[in-house]
C-alpha beads as a LAMMPS data file, in Angstrom:
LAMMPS data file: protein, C-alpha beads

127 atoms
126 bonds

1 atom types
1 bond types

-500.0 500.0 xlo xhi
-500.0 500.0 ylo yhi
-500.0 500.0 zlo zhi

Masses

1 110.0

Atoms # bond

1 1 1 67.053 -77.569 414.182
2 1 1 65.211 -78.923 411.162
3 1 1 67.627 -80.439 408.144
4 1 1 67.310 -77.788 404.776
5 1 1 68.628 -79.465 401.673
6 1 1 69.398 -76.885 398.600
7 1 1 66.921 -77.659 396.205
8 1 1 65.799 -76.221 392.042
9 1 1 63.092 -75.485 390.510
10 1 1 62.523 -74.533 387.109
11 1 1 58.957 -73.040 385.854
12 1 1 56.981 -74.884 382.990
13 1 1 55.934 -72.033 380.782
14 1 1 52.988 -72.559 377.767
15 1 1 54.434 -70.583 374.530
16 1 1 51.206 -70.862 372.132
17 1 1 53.071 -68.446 369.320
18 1 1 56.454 -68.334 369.579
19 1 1 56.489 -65.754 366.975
20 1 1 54.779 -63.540 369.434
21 1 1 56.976 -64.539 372.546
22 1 1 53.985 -64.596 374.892
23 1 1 53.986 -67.277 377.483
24 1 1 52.460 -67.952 381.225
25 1 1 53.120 -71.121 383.946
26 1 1 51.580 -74.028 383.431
27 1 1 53.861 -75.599 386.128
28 1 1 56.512 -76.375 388.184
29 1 1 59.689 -78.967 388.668
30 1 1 61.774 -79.335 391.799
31 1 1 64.637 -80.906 391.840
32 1 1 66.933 -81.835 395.394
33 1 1 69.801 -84.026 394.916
34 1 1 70.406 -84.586 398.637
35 1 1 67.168 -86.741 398.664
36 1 1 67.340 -87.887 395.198
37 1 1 63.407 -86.159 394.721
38 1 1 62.570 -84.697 391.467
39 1 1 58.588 -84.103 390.721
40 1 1 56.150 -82.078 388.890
41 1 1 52.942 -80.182 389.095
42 1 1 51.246 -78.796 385.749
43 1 1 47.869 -76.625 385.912
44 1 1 47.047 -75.964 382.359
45 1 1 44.443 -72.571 382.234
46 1 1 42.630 -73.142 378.977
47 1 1 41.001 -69.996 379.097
48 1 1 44.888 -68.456 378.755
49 1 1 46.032 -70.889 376.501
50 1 1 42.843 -70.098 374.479
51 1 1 42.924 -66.196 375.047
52 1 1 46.387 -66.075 373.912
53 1 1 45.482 -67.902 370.587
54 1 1 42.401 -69.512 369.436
55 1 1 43.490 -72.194 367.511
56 1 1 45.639 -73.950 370.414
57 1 1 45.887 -77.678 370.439
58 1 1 44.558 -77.930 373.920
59 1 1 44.937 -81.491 374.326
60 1 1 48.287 -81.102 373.053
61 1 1 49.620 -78.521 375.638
62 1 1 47.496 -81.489 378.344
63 1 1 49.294 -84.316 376.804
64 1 1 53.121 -82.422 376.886
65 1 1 52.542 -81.361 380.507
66 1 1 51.680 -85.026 381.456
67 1 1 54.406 -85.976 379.988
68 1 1 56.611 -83.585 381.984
69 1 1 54.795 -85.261 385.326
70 1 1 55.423 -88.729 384.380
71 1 1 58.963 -88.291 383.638
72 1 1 59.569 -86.590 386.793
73 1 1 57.403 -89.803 388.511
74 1 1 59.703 -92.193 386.494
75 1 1 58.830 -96.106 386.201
76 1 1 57.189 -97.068 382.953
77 1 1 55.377 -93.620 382.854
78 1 1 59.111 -92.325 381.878
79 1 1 59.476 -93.688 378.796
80 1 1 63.323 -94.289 378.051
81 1 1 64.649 -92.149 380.968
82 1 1 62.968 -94.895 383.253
83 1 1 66.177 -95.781 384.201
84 1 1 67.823 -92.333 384.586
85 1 1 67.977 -90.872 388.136
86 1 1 66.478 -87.950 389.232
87 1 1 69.118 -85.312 388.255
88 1 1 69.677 -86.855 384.602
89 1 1 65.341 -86.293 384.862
90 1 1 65.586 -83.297 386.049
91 1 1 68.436 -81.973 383.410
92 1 1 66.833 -83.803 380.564
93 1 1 63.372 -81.601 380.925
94 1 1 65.318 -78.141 381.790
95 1 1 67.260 -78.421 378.801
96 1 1 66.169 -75.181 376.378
97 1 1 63.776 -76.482 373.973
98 1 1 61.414 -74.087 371.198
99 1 1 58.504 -76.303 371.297
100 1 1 54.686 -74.326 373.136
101 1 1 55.990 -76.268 376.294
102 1 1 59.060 -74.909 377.428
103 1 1 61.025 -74.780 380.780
104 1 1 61.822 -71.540 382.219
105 1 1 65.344 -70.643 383.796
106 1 1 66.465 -72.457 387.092
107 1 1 66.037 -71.208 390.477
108 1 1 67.714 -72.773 393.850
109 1 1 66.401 -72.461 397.225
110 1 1 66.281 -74.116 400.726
111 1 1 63.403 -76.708 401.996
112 1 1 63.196 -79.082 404.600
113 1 1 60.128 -80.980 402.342
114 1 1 60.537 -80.928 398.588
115 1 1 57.297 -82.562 398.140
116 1 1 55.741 -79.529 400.156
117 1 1 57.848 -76.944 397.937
118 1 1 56.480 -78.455 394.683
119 1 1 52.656 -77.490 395.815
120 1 1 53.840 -74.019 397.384
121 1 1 55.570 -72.957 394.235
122 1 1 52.648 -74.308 391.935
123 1 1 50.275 -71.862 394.321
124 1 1 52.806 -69.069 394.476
125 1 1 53.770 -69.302 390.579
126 1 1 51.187 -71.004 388.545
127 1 1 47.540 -71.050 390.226

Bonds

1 1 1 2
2 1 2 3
3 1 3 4
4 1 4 5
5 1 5 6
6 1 6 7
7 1 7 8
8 1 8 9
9 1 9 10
10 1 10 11
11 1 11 12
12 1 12 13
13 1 13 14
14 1 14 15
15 1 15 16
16 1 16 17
17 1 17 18
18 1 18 19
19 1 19 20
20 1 20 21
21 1 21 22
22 1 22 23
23 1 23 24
24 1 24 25
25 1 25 26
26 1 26 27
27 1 27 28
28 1 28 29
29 1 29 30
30 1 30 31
31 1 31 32
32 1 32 33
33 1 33 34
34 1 34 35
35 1 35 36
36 1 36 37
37 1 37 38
38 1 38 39
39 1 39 40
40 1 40 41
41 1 41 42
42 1 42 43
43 1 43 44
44 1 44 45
45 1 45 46
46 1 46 47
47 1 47 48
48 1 48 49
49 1 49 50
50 1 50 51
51 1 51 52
52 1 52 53
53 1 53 54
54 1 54 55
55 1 55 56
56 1 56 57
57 1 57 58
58 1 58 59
59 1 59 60
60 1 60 61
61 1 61 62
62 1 62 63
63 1 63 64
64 1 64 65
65 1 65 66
66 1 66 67
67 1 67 68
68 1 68 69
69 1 69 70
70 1 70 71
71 1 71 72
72 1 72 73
73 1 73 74
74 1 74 75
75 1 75 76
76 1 76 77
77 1 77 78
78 1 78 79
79 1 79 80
80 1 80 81
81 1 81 82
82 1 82 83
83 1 83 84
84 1 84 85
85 1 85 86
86 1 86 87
87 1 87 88
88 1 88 89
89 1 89 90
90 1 90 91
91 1 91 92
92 1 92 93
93 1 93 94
94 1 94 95
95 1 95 96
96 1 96 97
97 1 97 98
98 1 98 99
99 1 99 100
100 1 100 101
101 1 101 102
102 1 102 103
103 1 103 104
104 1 104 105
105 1 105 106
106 1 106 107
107 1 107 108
108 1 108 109
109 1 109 110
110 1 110 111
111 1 111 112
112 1 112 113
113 1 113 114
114 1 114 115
115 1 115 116
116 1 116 117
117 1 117 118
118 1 118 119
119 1 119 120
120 1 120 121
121 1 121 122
122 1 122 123
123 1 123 124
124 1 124 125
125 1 125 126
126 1 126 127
């Protein structure tokens, strides 16, 4: 029987005008505690971000959702949480926020490869 740890995930969601509450992905985080794994995938559609409104900083939204990645890779690319494990990560970037990149609400599931559930729910949810 192949080992299934309880993992999260939490959506990244783009929020150009908050004033008009529209929002779509623009990634993924999963989170499993039994493996101490936390990473994230971002996929930023410009033609959306654009779409939704015109005057988007679009190398804003890019630079944010790197920023997501890297402190879910941790080392340097972490900043100050370089030394927090992957939970405190992983809490720190769910935490509500009311900036255009926001996290969505937290989901749990089962996986036997969190690596392999971070690209299936980028396909599923975001691409």
């Amino acid at each position: 029987m192949i080992k299934r740890d309880v993992f999260e995930y939490a959506l990244v969601r783009v929020v150009p005008r908050m004033e008009r509450g529209e929002c779509f992905n623009a990634g993924v985080i999963v989170y499993c505690r039994a493996r101490s794994y936390v990473a994230a995938r971002t996929l930023l559609d410009e033609a959306k971000l654009l779409a939704l409104d015109p005057r988007a900083d679009v190398a804003g939204v890019r630079a944010a959702l790197r920023g997501v990645e890297g402190l879910c890779a941790g080392g340097e690319s972490a900043g100050q949480a370089s030394g927090d494990d992957a939970g405190r990560r992983f809490r720190w970037l769910i935490a509500p926020r009311s900036t255009v990149v926001q996290p969505g609400p937290v989901h749990t599931g089962l996986t036997a490869d969190p690596a392999a559930e971070v690209e299936r729910l980028l396909d599923l949810l975001v691409r």
